[in-house]
N, C-alpha and C positions, 0 to 999 in steps of 0.2 A: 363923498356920496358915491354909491357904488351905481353903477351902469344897471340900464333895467334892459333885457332882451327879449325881443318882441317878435314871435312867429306868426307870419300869416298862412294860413294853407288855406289855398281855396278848393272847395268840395261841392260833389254833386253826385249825389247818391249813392254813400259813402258811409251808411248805417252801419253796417259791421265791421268797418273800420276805424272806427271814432275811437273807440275803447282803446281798441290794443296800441293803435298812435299814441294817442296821450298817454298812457301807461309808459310807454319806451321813453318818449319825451320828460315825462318827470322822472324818472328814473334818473335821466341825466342832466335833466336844468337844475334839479331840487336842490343845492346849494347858491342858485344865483335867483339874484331879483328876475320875476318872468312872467310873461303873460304869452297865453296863445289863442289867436284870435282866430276863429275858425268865419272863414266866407262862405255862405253857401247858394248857389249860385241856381237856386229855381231846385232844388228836390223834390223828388213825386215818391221818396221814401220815408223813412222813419230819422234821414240824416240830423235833421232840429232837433227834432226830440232826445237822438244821444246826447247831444254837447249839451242840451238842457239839463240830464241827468250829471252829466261829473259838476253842473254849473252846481247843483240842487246839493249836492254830495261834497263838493268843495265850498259848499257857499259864495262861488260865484266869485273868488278872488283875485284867480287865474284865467281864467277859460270867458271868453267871449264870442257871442255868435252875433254876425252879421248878414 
């Protein structure tokens, strides 16, 4: 069974960052089992709403927000 690799980042108002992180990030997980779990720690920005968009776009396979 192969190992699953589990990124936490915790964020706080981090809306135009969301994107281009996980973009670099997949880039280089995309051959291992992965999940990245995005914290977000009280945003008074649009931070939710990105991870909701790659969640919507990825179907939510990878990418989790807490």
């Amino acid at each position: 069974m192969a190992e699953k690799i589990s990124i936490i980042i915790p964020v706080y108002n981090e809306a135009e960052n969301i994107k281009p992180l996980y973009e670099r990030l997949e880039k280089i997980l995309n051959r291992y089992s992965y999940e990245i779990i995005f914290v977000d720690d009280g945003s008074r920005d649009s931070t939710a709403i990105e991870v909701e968009r790659i969640n919507k776009n990825k179907k939510g396979k990878r990418v989790r927000l807490i």
